[in-house]
N, C-alpha and C positions, 0 to 999 in steps of 0.2 A: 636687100640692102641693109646692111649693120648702121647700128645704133649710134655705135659707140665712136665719141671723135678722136678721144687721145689713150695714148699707149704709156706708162711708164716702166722703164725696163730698166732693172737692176741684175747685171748681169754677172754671173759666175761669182756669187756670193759663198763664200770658205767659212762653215760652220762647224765648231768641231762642239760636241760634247752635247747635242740634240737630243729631245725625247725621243726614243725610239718605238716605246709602248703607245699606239695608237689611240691604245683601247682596253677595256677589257679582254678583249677577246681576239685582238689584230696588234701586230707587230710589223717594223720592219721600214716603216717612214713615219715620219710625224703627219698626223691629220690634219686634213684643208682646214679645220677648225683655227689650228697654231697660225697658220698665214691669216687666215681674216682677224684675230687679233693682233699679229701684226699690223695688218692695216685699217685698225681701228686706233691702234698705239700711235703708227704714224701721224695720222692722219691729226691728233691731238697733237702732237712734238710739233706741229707744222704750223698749228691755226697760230694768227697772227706775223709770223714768219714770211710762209708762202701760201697764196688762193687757190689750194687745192682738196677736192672732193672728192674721196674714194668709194668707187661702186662694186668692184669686184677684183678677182686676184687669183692669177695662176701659178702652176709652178712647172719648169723644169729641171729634171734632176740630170748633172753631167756625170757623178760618181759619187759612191758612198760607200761607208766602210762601218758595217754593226761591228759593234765592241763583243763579239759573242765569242766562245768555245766548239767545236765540234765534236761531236764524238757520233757516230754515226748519222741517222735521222735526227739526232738529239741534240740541240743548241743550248746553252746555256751562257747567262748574260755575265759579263765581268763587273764583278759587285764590289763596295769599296763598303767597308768598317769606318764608319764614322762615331765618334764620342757621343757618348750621352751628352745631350745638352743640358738640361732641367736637373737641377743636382741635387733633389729632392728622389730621384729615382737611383742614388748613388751609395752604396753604403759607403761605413767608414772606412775600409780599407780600399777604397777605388773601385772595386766590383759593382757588378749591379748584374738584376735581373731581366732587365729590358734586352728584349734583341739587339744587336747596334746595328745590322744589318736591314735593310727596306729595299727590296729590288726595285732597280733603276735602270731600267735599257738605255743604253747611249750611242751614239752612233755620230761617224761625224761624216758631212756630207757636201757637195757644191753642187749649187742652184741656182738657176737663174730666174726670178720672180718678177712677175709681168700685174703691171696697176692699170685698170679702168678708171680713169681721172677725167674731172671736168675744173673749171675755173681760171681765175686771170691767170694762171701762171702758165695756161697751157700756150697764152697767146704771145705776141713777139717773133726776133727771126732767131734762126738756128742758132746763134751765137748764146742767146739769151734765153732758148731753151738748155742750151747744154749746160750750160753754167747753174740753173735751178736745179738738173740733174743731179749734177754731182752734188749739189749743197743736197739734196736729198739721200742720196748714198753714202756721202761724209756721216749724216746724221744716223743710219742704219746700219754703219758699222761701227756705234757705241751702244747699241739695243742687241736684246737678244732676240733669236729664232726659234722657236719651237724649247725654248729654256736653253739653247745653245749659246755658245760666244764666236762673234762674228768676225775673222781673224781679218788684220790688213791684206791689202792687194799689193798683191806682187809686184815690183818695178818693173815698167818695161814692158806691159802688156799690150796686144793688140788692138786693134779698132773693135775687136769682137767682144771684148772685157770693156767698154764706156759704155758709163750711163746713158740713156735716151728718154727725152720727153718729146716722141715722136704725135706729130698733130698728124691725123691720118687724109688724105684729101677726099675731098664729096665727090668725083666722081670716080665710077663704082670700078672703071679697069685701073684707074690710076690707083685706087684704094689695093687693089688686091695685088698690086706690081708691087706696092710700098708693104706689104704687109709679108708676102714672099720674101721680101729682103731682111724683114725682120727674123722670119723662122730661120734661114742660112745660118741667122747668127750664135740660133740654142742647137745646133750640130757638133758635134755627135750630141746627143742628149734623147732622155723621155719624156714628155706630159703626161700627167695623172690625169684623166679625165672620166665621166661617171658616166656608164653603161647599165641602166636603171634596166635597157631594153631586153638587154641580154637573160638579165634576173626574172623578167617578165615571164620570156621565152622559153627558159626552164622549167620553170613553174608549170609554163602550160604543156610542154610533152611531158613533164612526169606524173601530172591529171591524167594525161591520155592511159594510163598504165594502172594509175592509184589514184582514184578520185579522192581520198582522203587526205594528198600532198597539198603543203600549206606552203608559202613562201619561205618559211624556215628551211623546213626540206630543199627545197630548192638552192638557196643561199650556205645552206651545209655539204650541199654538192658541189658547189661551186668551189668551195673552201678547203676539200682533199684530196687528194690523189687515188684517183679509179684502175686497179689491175684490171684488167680483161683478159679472155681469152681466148684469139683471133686465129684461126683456120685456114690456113694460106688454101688460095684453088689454083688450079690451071685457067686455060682460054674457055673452055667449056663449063668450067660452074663447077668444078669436080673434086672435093678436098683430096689433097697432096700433101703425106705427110703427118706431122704430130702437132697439134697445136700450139701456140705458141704466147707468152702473157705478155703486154703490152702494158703501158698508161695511157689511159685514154688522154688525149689531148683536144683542147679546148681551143677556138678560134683565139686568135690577138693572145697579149698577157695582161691576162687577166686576175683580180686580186678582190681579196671582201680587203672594203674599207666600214669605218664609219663617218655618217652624213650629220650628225646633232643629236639631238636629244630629244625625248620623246618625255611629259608628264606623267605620272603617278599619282598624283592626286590636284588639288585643288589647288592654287595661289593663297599663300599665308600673306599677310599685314607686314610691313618691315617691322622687325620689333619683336615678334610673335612667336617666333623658333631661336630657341638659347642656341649659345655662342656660334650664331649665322658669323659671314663675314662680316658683315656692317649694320646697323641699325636700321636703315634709310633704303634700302632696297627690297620689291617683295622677294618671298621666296618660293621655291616650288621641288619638289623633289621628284627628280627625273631618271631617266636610264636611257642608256646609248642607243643609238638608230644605226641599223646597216643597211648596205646595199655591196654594190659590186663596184670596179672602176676598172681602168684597163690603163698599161701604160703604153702610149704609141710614139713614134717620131711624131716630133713637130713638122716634118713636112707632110705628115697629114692631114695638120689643121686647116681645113679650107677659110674659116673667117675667126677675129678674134674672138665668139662667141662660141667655137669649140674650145677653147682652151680656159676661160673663166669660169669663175666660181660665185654664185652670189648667193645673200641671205633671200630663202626661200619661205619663212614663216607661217603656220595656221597659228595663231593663236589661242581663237573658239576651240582649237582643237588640242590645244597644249603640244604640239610639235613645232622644233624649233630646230630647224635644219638647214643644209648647203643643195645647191642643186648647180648642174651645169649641164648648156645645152649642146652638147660634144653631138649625140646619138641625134638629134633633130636637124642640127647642122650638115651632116653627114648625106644627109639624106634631102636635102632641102637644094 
């Protein structure tokens, strides 16, 4: 039985000009990271407004388009020349030494973004949720997404493009009838969702092989493209022929993401470490956390708890990460 009583669904949101650098080391969508400070942003713009509490936050993607070049295997991002700003870096003929150049992946893309809400404003009848709705959606497209710009909606759209602050009902066939209705409406589209099991499962056949294989290894496999070289047989077992090179291909599609951040050392005093953001906050110097995630149809999601995302925190242990329960769901 799910937790979770209300859904808010902002749908087919038109973002152009989005981070595309995930990461250090991942490209290609902005990180589940960028939406939960979205709906942390929201959720601030809101208080006093409207009685709404954000627990978690999905995403599906209907299309997207990286700002990139081709040239074979090799991408390269379309980078913009910007002015020195600080004019102390500026000689006197206009020149300067500083790069003007800072790659900047951009990518613009349409999404549909799904909120785990509780509070009075879930309650009311349909008229008077849909109306919270949209005052909700009005508000999110003056904010930005992932450092993107949130472009207006198109006139004239369907039932599939309105807001919903759908209240889900208790009981459990009614819930999943009502929730099926809801996935119809991120079609065609993919959910990101996190495959931690998969990363697992890797790991442990390439033990069976290399005891010495660490989860990196695994998570590096996952991350490139495997030639092989595959031996067509007959009915009898019998090779036929010349070999032949393949990609090995991987169940689902599948992608390295990054989950949060991971400590490096100790929590500093706000104050403690020169020019921090702020005074008043501690600090702690950290480095990215991966894992794996897969993007599938949303009519795979069997309950709302495949498709969100929530903060997952140790503390004690200085990791400060996303997790979702896609792969438990699945299964359960």
């Amino acid at each position: 039985m799910s937790d979770i009583d209300s859904l808010l669904v902002l749908p087919h949101l038109r973002v152009q000009n989005a981070n595309a650098i995930s990461a250090p080391l991942t490209w290609g969508f902005p990180a589940m990271s960028a939406f939960v400070g979205l709906m942390h942003a929201l959720e601030r713009r809101l208080h006093g407004e409207l009685d709404l509490l954000f627990h978690g936050v999905g995403v599906i993607c209907h299309a997207h388009d990286v700002q990139i070049s081709r040239s074979g295997y090799t991408r390269r991002f379309h980078l913009t020349r910007n002015p020195v700003q600080d004019r102390k870096y500026v000689k006197k003929d206009g020149s300067t030494d500083v790069p003007a150049i800072a790659e900047e992946g951009r990518m613009h893309m349409e999404i549909t973004v799904v909120f785990d809400v509780t509070g009075e404003a879930c309650s009311g009848d349909d008229a008077e949720r849909a109306e919270r709705a949209h005052r909700v959606d009005e508000i999110v497209h003056g904010m930005r997404i992932a450092g993107g710009s949130v472009l207006p909606r198109r006139p004239n759209q369907d039932r599939n493009h309105e807001p919903i602050l759908a209240t889900l009902p208790d009981d459990e066939k009614e819930r999943g009838q009502h929730f099926r209705d809801l996935r119809r409406r991120w079609l065609p589209g993919f959910a990101l969702v996190l495959r931690e099991d998969r990363l697992e499962q890797r790991h442990v056949d390439l033990r069976a092989t290399n005891e010495t294989a660490t989860r990196l290894d695994a998570w590096l496999d996952f991350s490139r493209l495997h030639h092989q070289s595959v031996q067509p047989v007959d009915d009898a077992g019998e090779p036929v022929g010349k070999p032949a090179w393949e990609i090995r291909r991987s169940p689902g599609w599948t992608v390295p993401i990054p989950v949060g951040y991971g400590a490096l050392g100790d929590e500093y005093e706000p104050g403690q470490v020169a020019r921090a953001r702020d005074d008043h906050t501690p600090f702690r110097f950290v480095e990215s956390l991966y894992s794996i995630g897969e993007w599938v149809g949303p009519h795979r999601l069997r309950r709302p708890e495949s498709l969100l995302w929530y903060i997952d925190n140790d503390l004690d242990q200085g990791i400060y990460r996303l997790n979702n329960d896609y792969a438990q769901s699945a299964t359960s």
